[in-house]
Each structure stands twice: as C-alpha cells, then as structure tokens.
C-alpha positions as CSV (number, residue, x, y, z in Angstrom):
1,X,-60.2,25.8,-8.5
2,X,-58.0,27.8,-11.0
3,X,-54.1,27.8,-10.9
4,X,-54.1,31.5,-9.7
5,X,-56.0,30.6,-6.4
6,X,-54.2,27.3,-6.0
7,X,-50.7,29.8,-6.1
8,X,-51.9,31.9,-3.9
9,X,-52.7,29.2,-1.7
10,X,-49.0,28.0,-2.0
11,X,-47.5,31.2,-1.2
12,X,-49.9,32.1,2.0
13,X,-48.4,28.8,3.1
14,X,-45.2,29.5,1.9
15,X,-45.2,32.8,3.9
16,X,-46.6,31.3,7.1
17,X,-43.9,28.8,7.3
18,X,-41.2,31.0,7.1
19,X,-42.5,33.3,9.8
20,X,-43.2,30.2,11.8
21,X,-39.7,29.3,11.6
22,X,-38.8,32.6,12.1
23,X,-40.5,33.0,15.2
24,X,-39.2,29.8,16.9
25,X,-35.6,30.9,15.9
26,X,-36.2,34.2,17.6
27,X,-37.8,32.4,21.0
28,X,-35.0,30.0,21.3
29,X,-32.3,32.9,20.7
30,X,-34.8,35.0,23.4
31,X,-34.0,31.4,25.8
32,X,-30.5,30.9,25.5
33,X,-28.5,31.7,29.0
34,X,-27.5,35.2,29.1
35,X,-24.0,36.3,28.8
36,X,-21.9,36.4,32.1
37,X,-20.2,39.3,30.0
38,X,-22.3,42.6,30.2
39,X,-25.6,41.0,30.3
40,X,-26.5,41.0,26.6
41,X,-28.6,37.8,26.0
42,X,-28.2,37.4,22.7
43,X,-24.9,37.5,20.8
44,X,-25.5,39.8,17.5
45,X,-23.4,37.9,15.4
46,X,-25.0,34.8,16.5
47,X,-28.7,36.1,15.7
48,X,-27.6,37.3,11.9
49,X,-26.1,34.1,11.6
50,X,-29.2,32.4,12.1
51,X,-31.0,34.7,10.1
52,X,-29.5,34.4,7.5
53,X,-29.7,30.9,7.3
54,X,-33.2,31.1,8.0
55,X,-33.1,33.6,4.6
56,X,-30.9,31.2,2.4
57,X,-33.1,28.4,3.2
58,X,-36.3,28.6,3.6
59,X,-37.1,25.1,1.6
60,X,-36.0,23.3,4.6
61,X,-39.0,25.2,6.6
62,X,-41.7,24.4,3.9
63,X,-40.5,20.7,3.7
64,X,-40.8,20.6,7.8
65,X,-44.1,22.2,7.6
66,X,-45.5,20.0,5.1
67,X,-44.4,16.7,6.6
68,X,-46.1,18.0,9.8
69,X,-48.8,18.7,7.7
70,X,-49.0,15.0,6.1
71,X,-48.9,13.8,9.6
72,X,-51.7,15.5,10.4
73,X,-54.1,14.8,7.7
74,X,-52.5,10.7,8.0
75,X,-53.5,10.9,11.6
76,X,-57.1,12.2,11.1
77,X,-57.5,10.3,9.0
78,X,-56.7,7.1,11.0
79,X,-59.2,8.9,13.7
80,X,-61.8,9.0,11.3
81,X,-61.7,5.7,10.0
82,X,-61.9,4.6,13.7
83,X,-65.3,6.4,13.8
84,X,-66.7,5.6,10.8
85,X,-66.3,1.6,11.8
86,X,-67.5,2.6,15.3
87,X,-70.8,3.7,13.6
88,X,-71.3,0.4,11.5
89,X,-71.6,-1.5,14.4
C-alpha cells in the first residue's frame, strides 16, 4: 500500500465524516419545534450558526468518527475472540 492510496483513503473518510455530521446537524435542525411565530421551523440565523461551526471544525467530527470507529473494531474484536475459544473446545 503506497502513501498516495493510504491519502486517499484518509480523505474519503475525512469527507464522509463531515457529511455525516452534516447530515445529523441538518435532521436535528429539520426536528426542532416549529416557531409559534409564522411557522418557519428553522431559524436562519440558527442554521448558519451551526454551519458554520460545522465548517470551522470539522476535527471534532473526524475524532468522533474515529473513536466510534475504534469501538467498533475493539468490540469485534472481543466477538471474535469469543468464537475463536468457542471453536477450541
């Protein structure tokens, strides 16, 4: 595996994190109550705010994603193991 694929790699998961993150910002902005003033759900001001911050950090969604990630492969792993001494006996 040569540094070029391996960056690649980093940036497809870079990229998917972010529109993750994205995405659950923009369905929990969809959720909130709607306004009892003229019915807009979703205060403009509000929704730049947060995507902005979604812009200015995006770190903070790759370090989520990859703890989540770690969890994963720690928990297969456990599951695995299980299996494997399962089969010796």
């Amino acid at each position: 595996m040569n540094i070029s694929s391996i960056w690649r790699k980093v940036r497809s998961q870079q990229a998917f994190c972010l529109a993750a993150l994205l995405s659950v910002c923009l369905v929990f902005i969809g959720c909130s109550p709607t306004q009892s003033t003229g019915g807009n759900p979703v205060d403009p001001k509000l929704k730049e705010q947060v995507l902005q911050i979604i812009r200015e950090n995006p770190q903070a969604i790759l370090e989520s994603v990859q703890a989540y990630q770690q969890q994963q492969q720690e928990s297969l792993k456990a599951a695995q193991t299980v299996i494997f001494r399962a089969d010796e006996k």
